[in-house]
C-alpha positions, -999 to +999 in steps of 0.1 A: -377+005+212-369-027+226-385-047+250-355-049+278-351-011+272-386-003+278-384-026+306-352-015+321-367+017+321-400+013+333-386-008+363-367+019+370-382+047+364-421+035+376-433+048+409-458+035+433-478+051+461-471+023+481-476+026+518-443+010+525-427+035+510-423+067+527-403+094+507-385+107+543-366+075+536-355+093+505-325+118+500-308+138+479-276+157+478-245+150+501-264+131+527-275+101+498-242+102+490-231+090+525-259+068+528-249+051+492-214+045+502-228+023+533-246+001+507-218-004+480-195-036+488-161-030+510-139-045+483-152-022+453-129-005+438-148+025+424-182+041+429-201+069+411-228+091+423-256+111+400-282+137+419-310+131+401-334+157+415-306+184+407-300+171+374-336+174+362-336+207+375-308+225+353-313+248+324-301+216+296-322+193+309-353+215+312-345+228+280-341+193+261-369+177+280-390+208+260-375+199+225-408+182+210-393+149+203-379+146+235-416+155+252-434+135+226-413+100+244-414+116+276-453+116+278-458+086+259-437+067+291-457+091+316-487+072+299-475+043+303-465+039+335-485+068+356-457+087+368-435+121+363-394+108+367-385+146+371-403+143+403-394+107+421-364+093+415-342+113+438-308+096+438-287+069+414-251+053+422-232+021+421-202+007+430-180-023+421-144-038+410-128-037+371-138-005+357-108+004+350-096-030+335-126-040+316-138-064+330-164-045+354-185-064+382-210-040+400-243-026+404-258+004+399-286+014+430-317+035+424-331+053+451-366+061+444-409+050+453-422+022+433-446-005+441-433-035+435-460-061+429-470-034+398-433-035+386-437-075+390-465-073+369-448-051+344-418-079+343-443-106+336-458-086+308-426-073+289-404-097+298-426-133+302-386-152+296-378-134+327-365-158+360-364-155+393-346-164+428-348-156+457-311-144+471-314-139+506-347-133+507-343-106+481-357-117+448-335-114+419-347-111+384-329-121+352-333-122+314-348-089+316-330-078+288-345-098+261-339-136+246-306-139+255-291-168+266-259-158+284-279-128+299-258-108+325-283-084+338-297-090+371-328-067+388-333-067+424-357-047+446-342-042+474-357-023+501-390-003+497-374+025+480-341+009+463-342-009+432-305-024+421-293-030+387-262-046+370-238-078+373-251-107+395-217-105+417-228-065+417-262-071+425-261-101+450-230-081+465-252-052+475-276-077+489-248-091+511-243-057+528-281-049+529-283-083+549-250-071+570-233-106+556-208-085+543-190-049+552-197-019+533-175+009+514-174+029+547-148+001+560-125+003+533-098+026+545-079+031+510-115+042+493-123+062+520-099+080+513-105+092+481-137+098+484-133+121+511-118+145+484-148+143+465-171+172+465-202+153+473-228+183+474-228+182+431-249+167+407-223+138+404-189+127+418-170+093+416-140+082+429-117+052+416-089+036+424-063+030+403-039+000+403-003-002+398-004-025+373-031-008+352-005+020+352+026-001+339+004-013+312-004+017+302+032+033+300+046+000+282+020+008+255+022+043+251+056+063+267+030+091+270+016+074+297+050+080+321+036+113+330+007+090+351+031+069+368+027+072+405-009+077+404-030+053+424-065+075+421-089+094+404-115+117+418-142+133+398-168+160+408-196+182+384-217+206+394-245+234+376-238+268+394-259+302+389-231+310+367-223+280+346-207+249+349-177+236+370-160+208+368-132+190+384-104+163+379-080+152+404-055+124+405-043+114+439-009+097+447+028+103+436+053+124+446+052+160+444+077+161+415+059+138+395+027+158+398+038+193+389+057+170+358+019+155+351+004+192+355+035+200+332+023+178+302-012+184+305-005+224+303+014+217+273-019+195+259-037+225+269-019+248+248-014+224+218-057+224+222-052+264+220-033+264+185-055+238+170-085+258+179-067+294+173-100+302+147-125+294+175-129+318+199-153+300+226-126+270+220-105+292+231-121+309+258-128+272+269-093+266+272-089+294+291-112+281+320-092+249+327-067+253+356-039+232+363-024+229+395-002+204+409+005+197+446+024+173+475+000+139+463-021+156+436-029+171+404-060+189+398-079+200+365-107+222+373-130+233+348-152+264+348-175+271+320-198+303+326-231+300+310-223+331+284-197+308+269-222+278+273-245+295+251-210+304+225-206+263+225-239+255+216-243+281+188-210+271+174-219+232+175-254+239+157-235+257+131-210+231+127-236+201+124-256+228+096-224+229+078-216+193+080-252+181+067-249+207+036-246+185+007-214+188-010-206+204-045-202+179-077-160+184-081-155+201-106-152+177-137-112+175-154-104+193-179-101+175-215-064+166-221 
């Protein structure tokens, strides 16, 4: 592995017992949601939200965290830094402008314990080319990420249990509102309002919004893309149930016509999907959990997979990859003319 990997994820990752850092400060669920849309910058344009403690607890992860190879790593970073992930980081978001464009400025926050002068330490040690400045009092590390000279990353702890990670504008953004120089999300009306149709309560949920021109791009390069026109956001939630997975997709703008036309095209998709996959019946089936609905400023995709037909998919993959590593039969050699 390389060095800024294993340092990336140590410093993330690695967690103190620190007496300034009190796990009350700590949460999880809907309520770090709110309190992670208070630290992203007023003027981003997107943010995303992953429940860490529910993630580590779902059937996959368990399950994949068991595979041998997977445990193997797993307890040769437990060795190496002291600590059990599954247990301490509780919550991971971020925010910031471009996403959709390409040109992304943000930062990614990590809610968690650490001590910091042993993650200093570990920066020293992995990453010696690693500088520092102090940003508002906030000490912000880059080079992290190896020998390179036009290094983007930035590293910044900034609280006793918030580490942040990503562009310096991100990262030094997120300082600004930690420091009350700048507003937060929570004061930007248009964002606000997509993300109050976000189910926050799920393992993860994101909303973005979408510019106009982004859109007119789009349809001048593909006429497929007409079917979008009038959208101005996205909204995306996913969640483990008892019963399986669901999932859900929701543009937000337009008027009503031009939504039930979006839902329109993407019903036909669906079906186009169904007589591709006519010899795959948990394809199928899978098609026959998406729902399509369309209403006054919407459309919705919602995706329900039950864990019976979870199980289908993953049989059906592993038989797939088995035939696709089978080594293939010599052709058969031409006949003599």
């Amino acid at each position: 592995m390389k060095k800024w990997m294993i340092v990336v994820l140590t410093v993330i990752l690695t967690i103190g017992l620190a007496a300034c850092s009190s796990a009350a400060n700590l949460k999880s669920g809907a309520a770090a949601g709110e309190a992670l849309i208070k630290m992203v910058p007023k003027a981003s344009t997107g943010i995303v939200a992953l429940d860490v403690q529910r993630l580590m607890t779902t059937d996959s992860v368990v399950k994949a965290l068991q595979d041998p190879k997977n445990k193997e790593k797993l307890d040769e970073f437990v060795k190496m830094s002291g600590i059990d992930p599954a247990k301490d980081i509780y919550y991971l978001g971020g925010g910031g402008q471009g996403a959709l464009q390409g040109a992304f400025e943000g930062g990614v926050i990590v809610s968690l314990r650490y001590d910091k002068a042993k993650l200093q330490s570990l920066i020293k040690d992995k990453a010696p080319e690693a500088k520092e400045e102090l940003y508002e009092g906030v000490t912000v590390y880059s080079h992290i990420d190896g020998d390179k000279a036009e290094s983007k990353t930035r590293l910044a702890f900034l609280d006793a249990t918030h580490i942040v990670i990503g562009s310096e504008t991100g990262v030094k953004g997120i300082i600004d509102v930690a420091k009350k120089k700048t507003e937060s999300l929570a004061k930007n009306p248009e964002m606000m309002a997509l993300i109050k149709r976000a189910d926050k309560s799920g393992i993860f949920w994101g909303a973005f919004a979408i510019p106009p021109e982004a859109i007119k791009k789009g349809i001048e390069a593909s006429p497929q893309f007409k079917a979008l026109e009038g959208v101005t956001g996205l909204v995306l939630s996913f969640d483990n149930r008892m019963n399986g997975i669901l999932a859900d997709i929701k543009t937000i703008g337009g008027t009503k016509d031009q939504n039930a036309n979006l839902a329109s095209v993407l019903t036909g998709f669906r079906a186009l999907g169904a007589m591709a996959t006519g010899k795959e019946p948990a394809v199928g089936e899978l098609l026959n959990g998406i729902a399509i609905t369309s209403g006054a400023d919407y459309t919705d995709v919602s995706i329900n997979i039950p864990n019976e037909l979870l199980d289908k998919l993953g049989q059906m993959a592993k038989s797939k990859a088995g035939e696709f590593m089978k080594p293939k039969k010599d052709a058969e050699p031409e006949e003599k003319k």
